[in-house]
N, C-alpha and C positions, 0 to 999 in steps of 0.2 A: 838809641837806648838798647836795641837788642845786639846791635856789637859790642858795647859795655859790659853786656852782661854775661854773653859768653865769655870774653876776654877776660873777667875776671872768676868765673866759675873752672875756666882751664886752666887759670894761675893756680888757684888755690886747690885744686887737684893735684900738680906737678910740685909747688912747696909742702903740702903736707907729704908728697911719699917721697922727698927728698930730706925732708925732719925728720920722718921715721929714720930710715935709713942710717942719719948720723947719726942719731939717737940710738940704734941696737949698738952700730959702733964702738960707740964712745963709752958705753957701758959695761963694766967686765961683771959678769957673771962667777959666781964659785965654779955652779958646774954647769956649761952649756947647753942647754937642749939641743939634740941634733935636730935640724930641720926638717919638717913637716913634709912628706910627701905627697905633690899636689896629683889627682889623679882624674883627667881632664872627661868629662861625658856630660852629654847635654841635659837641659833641664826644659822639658816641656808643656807648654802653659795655654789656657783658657780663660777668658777671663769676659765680662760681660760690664758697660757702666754706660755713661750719659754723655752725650757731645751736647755740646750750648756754643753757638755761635754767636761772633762779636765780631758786627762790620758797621755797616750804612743805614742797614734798615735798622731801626730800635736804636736806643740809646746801647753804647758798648757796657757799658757798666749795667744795662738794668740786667734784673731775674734773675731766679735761681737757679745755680749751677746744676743743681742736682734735677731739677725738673724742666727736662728737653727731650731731643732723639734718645732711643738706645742705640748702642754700638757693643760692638765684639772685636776683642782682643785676642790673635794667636800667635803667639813668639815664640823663641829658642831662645836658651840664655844657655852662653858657655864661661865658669867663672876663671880668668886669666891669671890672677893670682888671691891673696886673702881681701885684698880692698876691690878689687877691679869684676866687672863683670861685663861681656859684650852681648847686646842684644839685638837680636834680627827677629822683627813684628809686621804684622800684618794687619790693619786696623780697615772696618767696612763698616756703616753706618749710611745717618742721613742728618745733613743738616737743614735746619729750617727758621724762619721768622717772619712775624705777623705783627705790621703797624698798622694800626689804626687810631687815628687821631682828626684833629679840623683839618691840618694843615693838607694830609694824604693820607693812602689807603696805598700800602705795600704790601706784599706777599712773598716769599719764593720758597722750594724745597731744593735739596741738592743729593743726589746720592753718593758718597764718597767713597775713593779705595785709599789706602796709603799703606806702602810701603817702605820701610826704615829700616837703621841700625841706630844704635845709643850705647853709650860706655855708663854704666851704674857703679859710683861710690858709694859704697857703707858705712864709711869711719871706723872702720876696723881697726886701724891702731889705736883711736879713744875707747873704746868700749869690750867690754870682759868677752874674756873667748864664749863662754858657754851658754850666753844670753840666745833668750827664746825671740827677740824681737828684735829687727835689725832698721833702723831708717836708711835711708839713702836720696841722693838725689843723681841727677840723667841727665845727659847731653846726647844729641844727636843730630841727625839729618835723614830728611825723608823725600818719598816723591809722591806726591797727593794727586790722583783723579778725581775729577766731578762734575758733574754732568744737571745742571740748575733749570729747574722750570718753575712757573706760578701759575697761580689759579685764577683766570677773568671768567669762566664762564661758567653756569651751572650745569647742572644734567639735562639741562634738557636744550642745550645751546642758547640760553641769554646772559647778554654779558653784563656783571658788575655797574652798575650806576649807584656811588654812594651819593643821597642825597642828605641835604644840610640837617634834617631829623634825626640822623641817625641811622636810617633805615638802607637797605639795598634794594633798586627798584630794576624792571627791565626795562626803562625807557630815561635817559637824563633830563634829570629837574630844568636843564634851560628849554628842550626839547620841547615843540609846539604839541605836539600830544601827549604831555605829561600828565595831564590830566586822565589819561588813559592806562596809566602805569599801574602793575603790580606787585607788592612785594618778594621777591623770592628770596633764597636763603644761601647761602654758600655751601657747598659741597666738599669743600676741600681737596678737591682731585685737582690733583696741579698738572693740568694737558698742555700748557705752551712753552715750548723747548723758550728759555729767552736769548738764547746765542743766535734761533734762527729767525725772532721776533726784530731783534737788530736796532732798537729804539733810539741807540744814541750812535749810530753809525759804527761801530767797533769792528764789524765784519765778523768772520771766522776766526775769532780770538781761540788760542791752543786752552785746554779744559783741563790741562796738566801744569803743576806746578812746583817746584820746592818748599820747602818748609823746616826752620828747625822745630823741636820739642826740646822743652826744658819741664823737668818734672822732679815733685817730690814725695816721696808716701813710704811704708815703711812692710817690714817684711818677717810674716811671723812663721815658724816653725814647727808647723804637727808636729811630724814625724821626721826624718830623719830621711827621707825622699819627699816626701808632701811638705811645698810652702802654702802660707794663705798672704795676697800681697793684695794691699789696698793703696790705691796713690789716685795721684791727680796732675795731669800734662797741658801747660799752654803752647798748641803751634802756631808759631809765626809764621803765615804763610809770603811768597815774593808776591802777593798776586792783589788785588782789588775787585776782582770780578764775579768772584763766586755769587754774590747775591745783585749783580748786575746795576750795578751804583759805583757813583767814581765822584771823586770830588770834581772832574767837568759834567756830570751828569747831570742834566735840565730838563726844561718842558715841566708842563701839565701834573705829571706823576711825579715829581720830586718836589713840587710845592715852594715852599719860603725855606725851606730846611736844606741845604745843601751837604757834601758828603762831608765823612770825617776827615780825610785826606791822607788818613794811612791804611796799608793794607788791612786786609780781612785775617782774622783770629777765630781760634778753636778752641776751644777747654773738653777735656776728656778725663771726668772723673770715673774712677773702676775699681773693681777688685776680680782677681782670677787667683786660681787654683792652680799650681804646677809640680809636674813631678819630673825629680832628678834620676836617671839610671847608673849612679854610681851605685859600686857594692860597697858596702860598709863591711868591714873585717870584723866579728865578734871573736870580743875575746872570754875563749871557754878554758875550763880547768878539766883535766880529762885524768880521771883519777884511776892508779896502776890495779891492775885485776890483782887478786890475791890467789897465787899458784894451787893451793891448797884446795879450793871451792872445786866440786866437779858440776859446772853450771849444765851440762847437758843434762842431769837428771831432774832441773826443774821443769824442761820439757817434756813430759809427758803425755797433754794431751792428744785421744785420736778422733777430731771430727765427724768424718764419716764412718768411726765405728767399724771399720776391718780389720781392727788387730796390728793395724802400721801404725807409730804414732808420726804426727804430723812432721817433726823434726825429719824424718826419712822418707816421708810417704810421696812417689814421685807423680802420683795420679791420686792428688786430693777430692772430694765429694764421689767416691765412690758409691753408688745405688745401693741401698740393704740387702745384705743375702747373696750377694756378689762373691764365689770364691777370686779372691786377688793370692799373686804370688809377695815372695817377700820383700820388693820395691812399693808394694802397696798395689799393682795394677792388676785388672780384671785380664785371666788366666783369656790364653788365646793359641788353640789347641794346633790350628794348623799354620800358622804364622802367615795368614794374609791383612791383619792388621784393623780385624774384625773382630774385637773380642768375643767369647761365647755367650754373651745374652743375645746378645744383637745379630748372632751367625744364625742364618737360615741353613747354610751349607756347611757341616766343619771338618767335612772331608777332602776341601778343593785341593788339585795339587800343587806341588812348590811353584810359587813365581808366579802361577797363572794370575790374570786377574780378576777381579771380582766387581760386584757391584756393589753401593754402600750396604746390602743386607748381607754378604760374604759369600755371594753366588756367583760360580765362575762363569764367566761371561762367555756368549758362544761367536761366533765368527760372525753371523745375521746382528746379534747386540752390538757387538763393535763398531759395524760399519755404521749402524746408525746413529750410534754415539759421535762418531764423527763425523756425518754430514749435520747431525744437528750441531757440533762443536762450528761445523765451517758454513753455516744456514744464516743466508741472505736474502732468503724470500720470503719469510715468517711460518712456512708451512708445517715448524716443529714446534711454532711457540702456543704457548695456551692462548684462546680467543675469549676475548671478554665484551659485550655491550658497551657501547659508550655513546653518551649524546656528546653529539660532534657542535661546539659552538656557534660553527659558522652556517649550519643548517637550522639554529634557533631564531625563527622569524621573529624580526622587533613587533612589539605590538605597536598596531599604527595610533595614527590621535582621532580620538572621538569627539565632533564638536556638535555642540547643542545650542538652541537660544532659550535663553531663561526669559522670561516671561515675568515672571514675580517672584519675590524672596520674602515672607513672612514669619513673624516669632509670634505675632497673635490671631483668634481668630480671623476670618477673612470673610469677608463683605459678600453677603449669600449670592445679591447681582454677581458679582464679580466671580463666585465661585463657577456657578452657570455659563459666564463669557470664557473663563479656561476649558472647559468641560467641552464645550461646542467645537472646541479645536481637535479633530480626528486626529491625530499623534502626540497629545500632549502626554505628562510624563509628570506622577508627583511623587517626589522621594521627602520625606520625612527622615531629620538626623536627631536622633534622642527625641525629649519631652518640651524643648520650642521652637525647631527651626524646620520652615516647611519651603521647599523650595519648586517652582513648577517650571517644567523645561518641554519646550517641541523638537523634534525632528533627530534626527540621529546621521551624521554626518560623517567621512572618513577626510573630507578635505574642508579647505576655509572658507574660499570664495562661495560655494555655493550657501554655507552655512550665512554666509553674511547677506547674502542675497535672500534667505527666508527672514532673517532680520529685518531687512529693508521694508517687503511684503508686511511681517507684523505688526510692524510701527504705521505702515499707512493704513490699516486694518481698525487701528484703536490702543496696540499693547505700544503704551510710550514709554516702559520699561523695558522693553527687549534690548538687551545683549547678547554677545556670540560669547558662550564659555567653553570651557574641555573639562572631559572627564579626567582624575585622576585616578588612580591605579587604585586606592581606598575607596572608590565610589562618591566621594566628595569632588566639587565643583570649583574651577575656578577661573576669572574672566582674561579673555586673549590678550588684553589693554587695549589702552585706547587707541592706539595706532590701528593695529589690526581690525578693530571695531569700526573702523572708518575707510578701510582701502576701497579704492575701484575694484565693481564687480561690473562691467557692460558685457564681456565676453563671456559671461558663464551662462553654458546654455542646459538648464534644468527645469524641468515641470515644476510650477508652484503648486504647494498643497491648498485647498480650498478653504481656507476656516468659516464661512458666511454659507453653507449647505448645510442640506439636511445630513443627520448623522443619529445613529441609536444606541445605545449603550446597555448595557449588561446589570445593574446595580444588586449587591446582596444586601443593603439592608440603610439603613439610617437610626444611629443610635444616641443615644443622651451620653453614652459614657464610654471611653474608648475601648476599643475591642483586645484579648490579648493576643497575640500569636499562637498560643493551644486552641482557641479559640477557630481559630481561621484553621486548623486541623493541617499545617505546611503546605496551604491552598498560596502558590505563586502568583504574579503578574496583578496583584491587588492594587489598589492606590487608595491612599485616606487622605482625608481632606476634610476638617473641623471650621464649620459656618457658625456665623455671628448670630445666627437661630440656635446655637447651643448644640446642633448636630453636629455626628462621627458620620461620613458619607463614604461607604464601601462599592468601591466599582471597579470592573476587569478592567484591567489596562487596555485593551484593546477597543476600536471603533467598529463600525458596522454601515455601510451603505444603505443596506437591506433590511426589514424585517425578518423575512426567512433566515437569513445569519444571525442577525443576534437571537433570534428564538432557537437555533442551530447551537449556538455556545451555548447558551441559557441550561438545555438539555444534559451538556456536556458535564458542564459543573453541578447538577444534579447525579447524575448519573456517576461522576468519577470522584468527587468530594461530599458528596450528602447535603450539596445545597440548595434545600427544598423552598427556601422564602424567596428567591431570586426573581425579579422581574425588569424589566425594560422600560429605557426612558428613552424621550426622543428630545433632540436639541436643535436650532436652526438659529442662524443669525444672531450668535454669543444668546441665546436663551433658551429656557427650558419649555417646552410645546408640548401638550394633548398629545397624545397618542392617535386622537382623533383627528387634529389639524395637518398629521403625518402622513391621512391617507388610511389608519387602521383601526377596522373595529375590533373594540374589545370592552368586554364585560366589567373588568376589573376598574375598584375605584381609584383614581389618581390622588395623592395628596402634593397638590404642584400651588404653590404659593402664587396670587394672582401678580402679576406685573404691569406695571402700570405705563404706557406709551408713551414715550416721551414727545410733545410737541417741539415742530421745528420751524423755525423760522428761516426764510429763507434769505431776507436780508441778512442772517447773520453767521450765515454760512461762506467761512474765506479758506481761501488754498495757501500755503505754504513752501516755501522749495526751504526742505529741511539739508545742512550741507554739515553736520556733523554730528555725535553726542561724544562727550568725554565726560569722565568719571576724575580725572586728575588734572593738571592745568597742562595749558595747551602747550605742545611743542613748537619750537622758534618756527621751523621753515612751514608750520598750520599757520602759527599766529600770524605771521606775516602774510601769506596769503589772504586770514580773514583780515585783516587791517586794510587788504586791498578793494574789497570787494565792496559793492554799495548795500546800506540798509542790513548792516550783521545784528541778527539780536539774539540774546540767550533766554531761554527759559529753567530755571529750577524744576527738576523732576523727583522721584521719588527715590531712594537706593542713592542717592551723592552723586544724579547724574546731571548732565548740564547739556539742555538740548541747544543748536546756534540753527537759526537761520537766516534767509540771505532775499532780499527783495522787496522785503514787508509783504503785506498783503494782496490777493487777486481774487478779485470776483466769479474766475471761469478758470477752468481747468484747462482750457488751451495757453491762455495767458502764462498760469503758472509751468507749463509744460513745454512752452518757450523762455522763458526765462533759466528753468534747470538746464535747456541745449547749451544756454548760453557759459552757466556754469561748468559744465564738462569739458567744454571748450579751452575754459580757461584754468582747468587743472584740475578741479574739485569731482573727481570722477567718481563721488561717492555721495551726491547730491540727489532727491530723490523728492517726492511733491507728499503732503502730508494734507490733511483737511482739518477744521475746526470749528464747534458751533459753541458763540460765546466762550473761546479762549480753551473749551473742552475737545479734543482728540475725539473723533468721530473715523471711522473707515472710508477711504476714501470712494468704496462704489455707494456708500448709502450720501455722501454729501452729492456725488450728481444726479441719485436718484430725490433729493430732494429737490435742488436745483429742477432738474426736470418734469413736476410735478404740475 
């Protein structure tokens, strides 16, 4: 069909300008026009539309043309005579299509180049010279690259399982652990080259191809250099493979549907804008002056006002009050090219030279004028400050563990179990969001490493986050949230000791900033008792130190209400249980002890937490491992652990070796009474009771 169709598209090209032809002929004219002079410059085009591809995958006829890739058009068109135009284009884009159906599930992208030529007819002998709108239609031959991939797997490395719902699972529905699967979602990033995938044996098939273009569309005329061209091209490619389907193409992924059995097709609907650089000849009427007029007297004005009018004046915007001679220019007494506003000197003598104030130069000025003319060491030029790029130290990364992230009050226990932690950290963003962070880090591992400590402490929300450059937070991911730390060798901070604190005040109603009088290092933190809780950021081993700050901030902010509190063991303690007397009343809400049982006290080898779904080469290692279980945390976290349960912390602390061993080098022993996170020294001090 497509030899047909060009054969008869080049016929009916070569009979119409052979019917012109005897048609001007054969026709006598009264009086002949002399023939049109063709004047040959190129015409260059932009143009922008839609590629829809038509092969294997998807029925060839479905969808709309108009709704596929974009593509870009850039040619040259040179026009050969009034019917004829030749075209050299450049076309680059992306082809793509997506089945899904019972039978299969296909995918592929391809990114294309092609390069052509095309001969464009106009009908120019049918249609009126002067018309705004031209059609025409193309012939050509092209050479098409492309370079085809598809998408099996997601972002996070699982691959594609369509099962019979509908759905896309990471595990196939025949699959003995399907029952284990979960749905993930396609990504659309098409990572697998399929030339090097090799599915149906093809080998190293060549990704270049020929192709005609046969196209129609038509051609309107701005201006008289500006076209505006709208059209639409089917290429015939030689090839079958761009979307890697062939009517031998079998197996699994081609289903009951086999190929269409002719090559692969393109459609390229567009419009572009192009401009011609001929000159177009205007023809003007140029009407004879009348001898009699004296047109220099209608020039009279004198801009700068010296008495020259502009017509003569050879040093126009002359300065006010400037005597000029009768060329219009400012008088220059001794002729060194210095007029007299601007002479410092206007006696120099002839020829000497001067400097631009009209001072004649002395023998010492010269020379130095030309070493700084021939100065290659910079010792004449002006010096100026500069901060030099490459001595702008990056700012390194700050990582922290967040602890807890709340929008409402907070749990007055729970405010007391942050507070106990001598480095903690509460930043408040606006009027809901309250976040509490420990430790201050320049690297990861060790940050991940006070993680680990916090979590078998009691905080089962610890994550490792960074600072950002706004002060706002945000977390490492889960990967990094779970790497091996064994090697990192850092003092842990103690949260389970005594510690003292600084507090200015406990309020019903929050405090302003005039208020606090630009008093730094503060932290607030609003408890579910309806209190605003003001305290220095800072901790204190000692009584003598925080009584030491205490003084400080009296003394240097006016804060006179300021007193101290003592915390041990995530709770809030007497002053008197600390070891100190004192006069003053406490108002410390009583707490109540929690009893422990000690049957119900079990260890855990905790071997991950993720906030997002697991990655392929996790999942597969947890799928390996015996007794994986998840728990729900709070903040969208998902803790896994790995063993079930152990009655003794040796048990569970051979069990962990076992997991390090076997890859999990981020695996770590947690405690539990009744399913509750408890710290791990107060479970074997229960235990050992």
């Amino acid at each position: 069909m497509l030899r047909r169709l060009s054969f008869l598209l080049i016929m009916f090209l070569f009979c119409t300008s052979v019917f012109s032809q005897e048609e001007n002929d054969s026709i006598a004219e009264p009086e002949e026009k002399a023939p049109q002079e063709m004047i040959y410059g190129p015409t260059v085009g932009l143009g922008v539309g839609m590629f829809k591809f038509y092969g294997d995958i998807l029925d060839e006829n479905y969808g709309n043309p108009l709704v596929s890739n974009i593509g870009y058009d850039l040619h040259v068109r040179q026009q050969l005579n009034a019917y004829l135009t030749a075209k050299f284009y450049v076309l680059f884009g992306t082809l793509s299509a997506n089945e899904r159906s019972i039978n299969r599930n296909l995918n592929f992208r391809s990114s294309i180049t092609v390069g052509g030529f095309a001969l464009m007819y106009n009908f120019d002998q049918f249609l009126p010279e002067d018309r705004i709108i031209s059609p025409f239609i193309s012939l050509g031959i092209e050479s098409v690259e492309f370079h085809s991939k598809t998408d099996l797997y997601d972002e996070f490395g699982n691959e594609y399982n369509y099962w019979s719902d509908g759905s896309i699972r990471n595990i196939a529905e025949t699959d003995p652990n399907a029952s284990n699967a979960i749905i993930i979602q396609r990504d659309y990033f098409y990572e697998t080259d399929l030339r090097e995938l090799n599915v149906d044996g093809y080998g190293k098939y060549p990704e270049r191809t020929f192709a005609i273009p046969l196209g129609i569309g038509a051609k309107m005329h701005m201006t008289k250099n500006i076209d505006f061209t709208v059209g639409t091209s089917l290429h015939f490619t030689f090839t079958d493979v761009i979307d890697n389907i062939t009517e031998e193409s079998g197996g699994e992924r081609i289903g009951t549907q086999a190929g269409n059995g002719g090559n692969d097709k393109f459609l390229m609907s567009s419009f572009s804008v192009s401009y011609n650089f001929l000159k177009h000849k205007k023809k003007e009427e140029i009407e004879e002056f009348e001898e009699d007029i004296d047109y220099l007297a209608y020039d009279t004005e004198d801009e700068d006002g010296d008495g020259v009018i502009d017509f003569i004046d050879e040093c126009p915007w002359t300065p006010p009050g400037v005597e000029v001679d009768e060329k219009g220019c400012p008088l220059d007494k001794d002729g060194d090219f210095v007029p007299n506003y601007k002479d410092d000197e206007l006696e120099t003598r002839e020829k000497a030279p001067v400097t631009p104030n009209g001072v004649e130069m002395t023998d010492t000025m010269i020379y130095i004028a030309y070493q700084r003319y021939l100065d290659s060491t910079g010792m004449f030029s002006d010096t100026e400050t500069r901060i030099i790029a490459a001595e702008k130290r990056k700012k390194k990364k700050k990582y922290k563990v967040q602890v807890g992230e709340f929008t409402e009050a907070i749990d007055a226990d729970l405010v007391d179990k942050f507070l106990s932690i001598p480095d903690v950290e509460i930043k408040t963003f606006g009027d809901s969001l309250t976040v509490i962070a420990v430790g201050d880090y320049d690297n990861l591992p060790e940050a991940i490493k006070r993680k680990m400590q916090l979590t078998s402490e009691g905080f089962d929300a610890a994550i490792v986050i960074e600072e950002e450059k706004d002060g706002t937070f945000k977390s490492v991911g889960d990967a990094a949230n779970n790497m091996s730390v064994d090697n990192v060798d850092s003092d842990p901070v103690n949260s389970q000791g005594l510690i003292f604190r600084v507090q200015l005040g406990a309020f019903s109603k929050r405090l302003s900033k005039n208020y606090l009088n630009g008093l730094n290092n503060i932290m607030e933190i609003k408890a579910d008792d309806g209190l605003w809780k003001y305290l220095y950021t800072g901790s204190f081993k000692t009584m003598e130190d925080a009584a030491s700050k205490k003084i400080d901030l009296a003394v240097d902010y006016g804060v006179e209400d300021a007193f101290i509190v003592a915390y041990k063991d995530g709770k809030r303690i007497p002053l008197s249980q600390a070891g100190v007397e004192s006069s003053a009343v406490e108002n410390i809400r009583p707490n109540e002890d929690k009893s422990y049982d000690k049957a119900s006290v079990k260890f855990k080898v905790q071997i991950g937490s993720y906030k997002n779904q697991l990655p392929t080469e996790v999942l597969s290692k947890f799928m390996e491992t015996e007794g994986v279980e998840q728990t729900e945390l709070e903040g969208g976290l998902t803790r896994y652990t790995a063993g079930g349960e152990f009655t003794s912390y040796e048990e569970a602390e051979a069990f962990k070796a076992k997991m390090v061993e076997n890859g999990i080098g981020g695996a770590f022993i947690i405690a539990l009474h009744k399913e509750e996170l408890i710290p791990v020294n107060k479970a074997k001090e229960i235990l050992s009771e």
